[in-house]
N, C-alpha and C positions, 0 to 999 in steps of 0.2 A: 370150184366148178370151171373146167375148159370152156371157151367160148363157142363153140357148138355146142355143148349140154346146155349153156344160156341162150342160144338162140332158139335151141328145141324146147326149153322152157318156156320162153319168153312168146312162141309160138303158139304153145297149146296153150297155156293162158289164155290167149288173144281170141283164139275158137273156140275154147268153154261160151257156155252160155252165161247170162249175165248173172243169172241168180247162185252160176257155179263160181262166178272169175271173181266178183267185187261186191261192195257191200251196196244197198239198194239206195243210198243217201246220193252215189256216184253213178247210178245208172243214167246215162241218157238218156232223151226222148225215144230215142231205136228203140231200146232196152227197154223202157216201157210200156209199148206199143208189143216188143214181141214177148213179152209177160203177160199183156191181156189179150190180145190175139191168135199166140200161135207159140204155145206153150202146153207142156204137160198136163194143166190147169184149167187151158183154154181151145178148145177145140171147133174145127170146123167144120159144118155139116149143111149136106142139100137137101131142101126136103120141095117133094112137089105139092101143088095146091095152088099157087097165087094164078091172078088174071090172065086171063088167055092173051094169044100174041092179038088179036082183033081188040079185045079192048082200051078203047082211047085212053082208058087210064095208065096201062099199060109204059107208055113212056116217059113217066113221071117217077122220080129217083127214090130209091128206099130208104135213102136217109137226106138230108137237106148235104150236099156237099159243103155250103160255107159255113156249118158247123165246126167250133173246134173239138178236138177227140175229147172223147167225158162226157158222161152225162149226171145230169144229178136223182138222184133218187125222189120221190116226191117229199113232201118236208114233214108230214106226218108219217113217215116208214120208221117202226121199230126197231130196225136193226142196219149196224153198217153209215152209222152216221160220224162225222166226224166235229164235234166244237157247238153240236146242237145244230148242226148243218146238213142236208144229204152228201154221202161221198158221192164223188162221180164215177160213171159209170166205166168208162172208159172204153173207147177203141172201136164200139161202133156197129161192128158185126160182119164187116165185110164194104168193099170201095161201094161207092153211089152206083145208081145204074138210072141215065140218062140217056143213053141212044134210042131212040124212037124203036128201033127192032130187033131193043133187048125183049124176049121169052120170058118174061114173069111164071112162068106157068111151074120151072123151079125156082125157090131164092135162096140163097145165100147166109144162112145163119153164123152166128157163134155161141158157142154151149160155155161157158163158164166160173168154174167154180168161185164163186165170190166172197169166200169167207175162208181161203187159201191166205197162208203169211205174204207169200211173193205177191200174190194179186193184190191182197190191200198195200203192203212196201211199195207195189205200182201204182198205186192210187194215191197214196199220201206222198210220194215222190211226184205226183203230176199235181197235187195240189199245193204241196208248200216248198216245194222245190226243195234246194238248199240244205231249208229247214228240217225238212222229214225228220231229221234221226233227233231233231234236239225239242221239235216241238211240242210241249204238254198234253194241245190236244191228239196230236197225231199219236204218240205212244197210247192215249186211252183209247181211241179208236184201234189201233194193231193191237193191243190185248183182250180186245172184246174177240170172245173164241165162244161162246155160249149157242151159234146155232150153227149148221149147215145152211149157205145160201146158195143157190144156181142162179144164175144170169141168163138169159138169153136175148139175145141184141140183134138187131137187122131185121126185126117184124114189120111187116107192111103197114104204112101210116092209118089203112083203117082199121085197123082191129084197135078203136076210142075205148074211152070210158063207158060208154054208154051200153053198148054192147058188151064189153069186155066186163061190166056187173054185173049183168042180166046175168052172164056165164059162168062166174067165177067159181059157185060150187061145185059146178060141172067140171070145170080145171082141176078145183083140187081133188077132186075123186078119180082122174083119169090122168095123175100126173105122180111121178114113183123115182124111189133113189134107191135103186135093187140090188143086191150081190147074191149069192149062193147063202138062203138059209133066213136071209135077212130083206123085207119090203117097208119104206118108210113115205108116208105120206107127209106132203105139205101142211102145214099148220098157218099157212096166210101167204095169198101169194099180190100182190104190187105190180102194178103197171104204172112207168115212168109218164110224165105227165108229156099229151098230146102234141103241144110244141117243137117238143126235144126226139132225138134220135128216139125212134119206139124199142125203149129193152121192158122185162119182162122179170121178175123178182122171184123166187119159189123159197119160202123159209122150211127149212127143215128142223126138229127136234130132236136133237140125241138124244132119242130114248134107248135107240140102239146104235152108237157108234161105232162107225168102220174100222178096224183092222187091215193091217199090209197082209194079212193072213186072208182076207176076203178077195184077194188080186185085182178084180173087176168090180166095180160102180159103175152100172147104167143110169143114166138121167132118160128118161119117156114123161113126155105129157102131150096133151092134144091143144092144139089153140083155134077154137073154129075147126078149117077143111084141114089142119096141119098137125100132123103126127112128125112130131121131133123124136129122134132118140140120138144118145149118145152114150160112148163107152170110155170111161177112164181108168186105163192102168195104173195101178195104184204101184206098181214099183217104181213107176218113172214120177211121183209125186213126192218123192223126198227131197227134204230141205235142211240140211243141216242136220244130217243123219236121222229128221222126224218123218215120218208122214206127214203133211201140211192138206188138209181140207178147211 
């Protein structure tokens, strides 16, 4: 190879993406971050609904800034744990919003699929560093492939427990993982505990599994005043020549 065919290699290398260029044991924190963020996997969307610009609550931030990125699951959640442990959640859903006359009146979400190879590789790569590829627990967590889960991160800190029970049957009746031909409802959906960055769980059952042949997967549920939806190209979802959900 001349040394401009190695630099043109050595170039496109460098602008693949991370999950295309290196294995996920070597992803940076970037690379992390843009695997559950803003990735194939992980999508981001505005939905209107939250406090009007007059309300005092209004400039108070949607997620705690001195949070670090990850969240944890709650510790009784069925699925996506890692060592008998919640995995973390990761990345947050979009930056804080602190200026007194930011417009809550849209916010700032992120829709994503949580039970993707790359997404959890970015989660056990932000949990055990290093370790990820060698660690015991972390391989039984990355082979657990038995549901569909959606994520949704950046929800307004009051949508609590308290409320978010009262509602929850109402969630899974008004919340759907769609393509052409095919609609799957939630089988139990999880709110991360109060404290922590507010995300949002949805388990799905492959009773009907997706297909690269179904091209589109919409995610729709309603939370309260908020009608989410979101659309995943499912060609840009492969991973090592798989589909990865």
């Amino acid at each position: 190879m001349n040394r401009a065919a190695l630099l043109l290699f050595v170039f496109c290398l460098s602008a693949a993406e991370p999950w295309q260029s290196r294995p996920f044991a070597d992803w940076t924190d970037k690379d992390v971050q843009k695997v559950l963020n803003n990735s194939p996997w992980s999508r981001s969307v505005v939905v209107p609904g939250g406090p009007t610009a007059g309300d005092r609550s209004a400039g108070r931030p949607l997620q705690d800034p001195t949070l670090t990125p990850g969240v944890s699951m709650p510790s009784d959640a069925p699925v996506n744990t890692i060592g008998g442990k919640a995995s973390p959640g990761g990345g947050g859903g979009g930056a804080p919003r602190s200026d007194p006359g930011f417009d809550l009146r849209t916010i700032p979400l992120t829709v994503r699929w949580q039970s993707a190879l790359p997404v959890k590789q970015a989660l056990a790569r932000l949990k055990y560093g290093a370790e990820a590829a060698t660690s015991p627990e972390a391989k039984k967590f990355l082979d657990d492939n038995t549901v569909y889960l959606i994520a949704v991160a950046g929800l307004p800190p009051t949508l609590g427990f308290s409320s978010f029970n009262l509602m929850k049957n109402q969630i899974i009746a008004e919340t759907s993982l769609s393509s052409k031909g095919k609609n799957l409802r939630p089988s139990d959906v999880i709110l991360a505990p109060p404290s922590k960055v507010v995300e949002t769980f949805f388990v799905f059952q492959k009773t009907t599994p997706f297909t690269a042949d179904d091209k589109d997967v919409e995610f729709s549920t309603r939370l309260g005043a908020l009608d989410v939806h979101c659309k995943f190209r499912l060609k840009d979802m492969l991973y090592n020549g798989a589909l990865e959900l």
